[in-house]
N, C-alpha and C positions, 0 to 999 in steps of 0.2 A: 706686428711690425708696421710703422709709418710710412705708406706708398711715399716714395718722393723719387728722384731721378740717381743720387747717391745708391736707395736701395734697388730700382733694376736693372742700370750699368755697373755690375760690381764685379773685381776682379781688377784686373792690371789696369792702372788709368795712362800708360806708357802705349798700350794694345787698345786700346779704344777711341787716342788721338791719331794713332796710324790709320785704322778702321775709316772714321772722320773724312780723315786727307785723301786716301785710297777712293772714296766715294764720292769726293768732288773733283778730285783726277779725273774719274772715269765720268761722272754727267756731262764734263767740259772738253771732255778728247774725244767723246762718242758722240757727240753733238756737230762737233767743228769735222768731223773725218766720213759721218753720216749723215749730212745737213742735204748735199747735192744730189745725193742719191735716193734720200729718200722723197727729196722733190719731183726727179724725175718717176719715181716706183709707184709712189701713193697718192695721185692726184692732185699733187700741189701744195700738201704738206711735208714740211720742211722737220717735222717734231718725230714722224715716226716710231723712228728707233729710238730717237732720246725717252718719248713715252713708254718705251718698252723695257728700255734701260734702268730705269729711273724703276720703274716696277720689279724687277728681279734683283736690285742693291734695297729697296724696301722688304723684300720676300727675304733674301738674305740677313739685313739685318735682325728682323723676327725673328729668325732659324738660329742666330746668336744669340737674341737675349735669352729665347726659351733653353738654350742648349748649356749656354754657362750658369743658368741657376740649377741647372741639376750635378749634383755634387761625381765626382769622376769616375768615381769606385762602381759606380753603375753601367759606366760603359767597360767595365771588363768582361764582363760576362755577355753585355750584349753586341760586344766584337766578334765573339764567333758566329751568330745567327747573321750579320751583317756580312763578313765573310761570306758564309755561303750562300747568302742571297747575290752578293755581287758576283760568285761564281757561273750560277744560274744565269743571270741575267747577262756575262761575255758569251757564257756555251748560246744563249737567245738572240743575241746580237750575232755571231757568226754566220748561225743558219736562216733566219728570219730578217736581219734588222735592214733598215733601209741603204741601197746602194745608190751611197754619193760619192761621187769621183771616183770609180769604180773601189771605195771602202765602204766596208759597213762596220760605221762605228757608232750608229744611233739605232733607237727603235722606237717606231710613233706611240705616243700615249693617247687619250682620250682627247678629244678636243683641239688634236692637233700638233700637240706640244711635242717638240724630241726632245729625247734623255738620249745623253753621252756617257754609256755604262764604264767606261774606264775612268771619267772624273771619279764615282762611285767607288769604284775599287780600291784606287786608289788609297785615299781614305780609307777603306774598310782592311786592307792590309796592313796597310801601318797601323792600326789599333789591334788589330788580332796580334801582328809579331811581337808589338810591345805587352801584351795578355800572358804572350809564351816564354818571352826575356823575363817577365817578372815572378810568374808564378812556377814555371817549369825549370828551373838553376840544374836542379839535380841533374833532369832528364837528358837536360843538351850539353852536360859535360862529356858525353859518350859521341863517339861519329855520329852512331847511329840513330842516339837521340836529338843529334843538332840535326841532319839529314830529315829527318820525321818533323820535327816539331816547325823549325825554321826554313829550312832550306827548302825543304819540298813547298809551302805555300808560297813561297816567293818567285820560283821557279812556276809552279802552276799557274800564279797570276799572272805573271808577264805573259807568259807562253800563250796562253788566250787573249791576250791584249793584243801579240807583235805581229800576226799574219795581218789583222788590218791598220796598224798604227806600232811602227818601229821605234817610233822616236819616245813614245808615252812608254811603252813598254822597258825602253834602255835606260830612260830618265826615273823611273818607279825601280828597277831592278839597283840602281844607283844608288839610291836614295835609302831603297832597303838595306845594301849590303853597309852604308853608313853608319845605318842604327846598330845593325850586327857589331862594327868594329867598336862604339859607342858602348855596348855591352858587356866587352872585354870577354867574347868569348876566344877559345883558344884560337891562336894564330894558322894552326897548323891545319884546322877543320874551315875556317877561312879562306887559304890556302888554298886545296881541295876544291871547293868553289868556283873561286875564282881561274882555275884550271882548266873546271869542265867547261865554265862559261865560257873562257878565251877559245880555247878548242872548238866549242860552236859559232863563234863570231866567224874565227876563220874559215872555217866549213860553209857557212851563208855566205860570207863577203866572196869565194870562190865560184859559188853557186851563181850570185848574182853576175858576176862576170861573164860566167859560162852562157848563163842563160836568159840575161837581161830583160827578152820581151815577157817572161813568162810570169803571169799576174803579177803585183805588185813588185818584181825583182825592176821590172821596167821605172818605175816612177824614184827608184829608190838609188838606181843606177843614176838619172838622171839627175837627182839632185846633186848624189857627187861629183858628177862630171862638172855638170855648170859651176859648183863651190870652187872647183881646184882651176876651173878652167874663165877667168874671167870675160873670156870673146865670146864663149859661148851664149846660142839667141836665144835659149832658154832662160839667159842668166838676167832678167827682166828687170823682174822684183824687186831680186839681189842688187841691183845696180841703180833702178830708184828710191832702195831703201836708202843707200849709200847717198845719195844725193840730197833725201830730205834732213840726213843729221848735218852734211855738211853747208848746204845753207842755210841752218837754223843757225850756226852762228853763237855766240854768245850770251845774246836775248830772245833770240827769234824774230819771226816775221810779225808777230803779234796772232791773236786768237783768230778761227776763222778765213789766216790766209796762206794756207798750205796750199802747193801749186799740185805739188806728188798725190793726193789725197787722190786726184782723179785718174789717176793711171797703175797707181799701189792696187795688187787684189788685196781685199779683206782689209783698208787701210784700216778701220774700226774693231776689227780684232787680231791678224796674226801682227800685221804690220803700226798697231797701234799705237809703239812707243816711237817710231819713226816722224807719226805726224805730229806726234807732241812735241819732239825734240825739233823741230821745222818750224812749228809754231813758239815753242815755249821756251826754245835756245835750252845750250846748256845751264844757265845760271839756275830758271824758271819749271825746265824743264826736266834735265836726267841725271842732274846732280839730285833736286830732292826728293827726285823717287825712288832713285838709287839706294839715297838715306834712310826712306823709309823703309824699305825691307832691308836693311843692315840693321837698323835700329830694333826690325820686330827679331830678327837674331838676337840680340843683346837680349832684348827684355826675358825673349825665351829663355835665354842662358840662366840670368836671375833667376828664375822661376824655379828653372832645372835644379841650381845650388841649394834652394830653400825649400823646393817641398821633400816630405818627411819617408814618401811611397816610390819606391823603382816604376810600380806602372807609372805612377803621374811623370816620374822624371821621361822615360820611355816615350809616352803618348808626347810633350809638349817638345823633345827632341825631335822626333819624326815628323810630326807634321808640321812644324816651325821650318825643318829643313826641306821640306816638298814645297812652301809655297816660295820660300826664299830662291832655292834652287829654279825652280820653273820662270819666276821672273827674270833671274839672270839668262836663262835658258834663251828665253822671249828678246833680250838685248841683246844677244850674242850674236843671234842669227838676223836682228833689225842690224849691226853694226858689221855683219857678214863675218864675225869671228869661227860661228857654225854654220853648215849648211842648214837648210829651212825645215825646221821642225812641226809647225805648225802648234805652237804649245802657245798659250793665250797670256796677256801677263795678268796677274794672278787680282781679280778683286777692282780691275780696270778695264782688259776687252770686253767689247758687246758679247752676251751670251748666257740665257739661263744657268745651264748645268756649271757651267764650271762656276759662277757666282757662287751658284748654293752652297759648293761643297767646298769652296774656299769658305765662307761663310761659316759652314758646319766645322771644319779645321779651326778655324779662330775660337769659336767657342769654345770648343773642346777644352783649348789651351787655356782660355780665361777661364775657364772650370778649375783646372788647376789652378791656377794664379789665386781663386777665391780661398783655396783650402791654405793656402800659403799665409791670406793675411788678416781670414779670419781665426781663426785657434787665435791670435795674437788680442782681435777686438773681443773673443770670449771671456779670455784671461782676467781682460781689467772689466769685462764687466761682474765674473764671477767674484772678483776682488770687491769690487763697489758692493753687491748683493753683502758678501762678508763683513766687510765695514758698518753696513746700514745695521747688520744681525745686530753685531758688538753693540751699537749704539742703544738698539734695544734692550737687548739684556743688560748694559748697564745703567741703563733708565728704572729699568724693572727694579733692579736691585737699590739703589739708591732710596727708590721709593721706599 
């Protein structure tokens, strides 16, 4: 095979112009929302985090190309060992991992580095459930077998997710129960589900009122109090977020002159798309990012119609609809439609972990995409090999 740029970016060329975009979004919004702070942090350089940045959409990009030259049918099997490693590593994270903000949702690696083992999971659930949609039909036509095979993993993943992060956990349980209806399993074991689920909502969201100070019920109260209650002086964020889309205007203020950037927490990841839309107006700025994850919808859709395997369709539904989902997620709560989730926008906020494994998602799905439109370049080449044959044997013969 002739090394050229055709042969290592292969797969959807629709998901590799987003990829593109997505990655000068984020060098030019983590730069301008991270510039002041990281002057004051790091002795006078202004590059910081853009250096940092700029490093983990590099490491991600890698983690794509090696990910979509391996053909899909490979990650069926190794969805279940990824599963239970991300299992391990929440049960790790609960008891062990580092306490930020009174959550523990990281745990230190070697050298320093955090890992956010629910990005991980993430990811890893949505490939096992789609493993279980495709190869187990029989088993989950039964309660007992959808209960076993589907519901119970889905349920145990969140459930270790949601004591330290609610919102990741409700947004993945979401996202799952999607694929589920996606699969056409029965309505009525659906149903069922979504029962107990409701029934536990309300049972927490009671809890929480009753007992608001007590670990996390406090932080979680607070959010919805300030969401529903605009006066409220917690409602901080919420209210400069509100301020940087509304002066951003049309075009925006131009690159660099975001006023909110200095009073926004995390303007460079939770509140990211804020400063872009302040800086990059709507025309610039949250119309075509908008597009772009509608757009990586679509292509997935494509994708889904043409390839010939339930897992690939599975795999490139599920995780098309986590990174889509999570960005709208990301604007909801910048535009105060949701209260403040803390969900990053996908493949744009500052931040290792979640880069990677948005990274390792795309791949995945250009894995599939490859399978899609290569069988088609085999075709004509097997046909050309055919052709050449003919030619010979009737040279042969003639002679």
């Amino acid at each position: 095979m002739k090394l050229s740029i055709s042969n290592i970016f292969r797969g959807d060329r629709g998901i590799w112009i987003i990829i593109l975009f997505l990655f000068l979004y984020s060098v030019m919004s983590v730069y301008s929302a991270s510039a002041q702070l990281a002057f004051r942090s790091s002795s006078g350089s202004t590059t910081f985090f853009l250096l940092k940045q700029v490093f983990y959409l590099m490491i991600a990009v890698g983690g794509i190309v090696v990910m979509h030259n391996i053909p899909y049918r490979y990650y069926s099997r190794l969805s279940v060992y990824l599963w239970y490693l991300s299992l391990g590593l929440l049960v790790f994270t609960l008891i062990w991992g580092l306490n930020v903000n009174d959550a523990r949702r990281w745990i230190l690696l070697p050298g320093g580095i955090t890992f956010q083992t629910s990005d991980f999971a993430k990811v890893a659930l949505l490939m096992y459930l789609s493993r279980n949609l495709s190869i187990k039909e029989a088993e989950i036509q039964s309660l007992e077998g959808s209960l076993k095979k589907i519901f119970f993993p889905i349920v145990l993943t969140c459930g270790l997710i949601f004591p330290e992060d609610l919102s990741t956990a409700v947004l993945l349980f979401g996202i799952s129960m999607i694929l589920v209806v996606y699969s056409r399993l029965k309505i009525k074991f659906i149903a069922i589900m979504f029962a107990i689920v409701f029934g536990f909502g309300l049972v927490l969201l009671i809890a929480i009122k009753a007992a608001p100070d007590v670990g996390r019920f406090k932080t979680w109260n607070n959010r919805l109090e300030s969401f529903f209650d605009p006066n409220d002086q917690e409602n901080i964020q919420e209210r400069h977020s509100k301020i940087a889309v509304a002066t951003g205007g049309l075009f925006g203020k131009g690159p660099g002159k975001s006023s909110q950037r200095n009073i926004l927490p995390h303007p460079y990841s939770d509140y990211i798309f804020a400063v872009i839309v302040e800086e990059m107006g709507l025309v610039f700025g949250a119309l075509p990012l908008l597009a772009l994850y509608l757009y990586l919808f679509l292509r997935a859709k494509k994708i889904i119609k043409k390839v010939n395997r339930k897992f690939g369709a599975y795999l490139t539904a599920g995780l098309s609809t986590l990174i889509v989902l999570q960005a709208l997620s990301n604007m909801a709560v910048t535009t105060n439609i949701f209260p403040v989730t803390g969900q990053p926008l996908p493949f744009v906020s500052y931040g290792g972990t979640s880069i990677f494994f948005t990274g390792m998602a795309l791949g995945i799905i250009l894995s599939v995409s490859r399978s899609v439109q290569e069988p088609e370049d085999g075709s004509k080449e097997a046909q050309s090999i055919e052709e050449q044959g003919s030619e010979i044997i009737n040279s042969s013969t003639d002679e």
